[in-house]
Residue, then its C-alpha position, 0 to 999 in steps of 0.5 A: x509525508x502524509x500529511x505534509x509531504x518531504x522536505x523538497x520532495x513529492x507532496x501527499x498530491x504527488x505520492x497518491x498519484x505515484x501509488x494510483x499509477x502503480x495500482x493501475x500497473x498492477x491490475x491490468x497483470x494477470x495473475x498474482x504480483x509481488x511487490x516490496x519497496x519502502x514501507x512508507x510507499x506501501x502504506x501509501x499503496x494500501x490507502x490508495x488501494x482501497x480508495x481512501x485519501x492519502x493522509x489515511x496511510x498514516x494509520x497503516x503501520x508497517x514493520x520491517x519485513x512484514x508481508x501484507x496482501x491486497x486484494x478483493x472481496x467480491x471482484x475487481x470492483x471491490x478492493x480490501x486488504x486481505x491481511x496485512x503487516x503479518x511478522x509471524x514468519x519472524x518469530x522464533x520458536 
């Protein structure tokens, strides 16, 4: 997906586009968002989100049910992954 894309689906070009669209969306909200969808997107939406290429999700592994926050180091002008694929709330003790 990342690399090549889908079989008859959006190109890497495509998702990029599909994840700054969705960036966009999220920071003209005020306040916090939640935001949950298929894991390979929120990759796609991570990458992006700190402005590295598309291909780079790829390096950003999800689990099922993972919880991982976005946000910023100094101001909007500065975004970081303040965690991210957090499966803690899924352990049993």
């Amino acid at each position: 997906m990342f690399k090549d894309g889908a079989p008859a689906g959006e190109s890497p070009d495509d998702v990029a586009a599909r994840a700054d669209r969705v960036i966009a969306q999220l920071r003209a909200v005020q306040g916090d968002v939640l935001v949950f969808g298929h894991g390979h997107f929120l990759r796609a939406l991570g990458a992006r989100w700190i402005e590295l290429p598309i291909l780079s999700a790829s390096r950003l592994l999800l689990s099922t049910a993972s919880i991982s926050v976005l946000g910023f180091e100094h101001g909007p002008r500065d975004p970081a992954i303040r965690l991210w694929n957090d499966v803690h709330h899924l352990e049993v003790s």
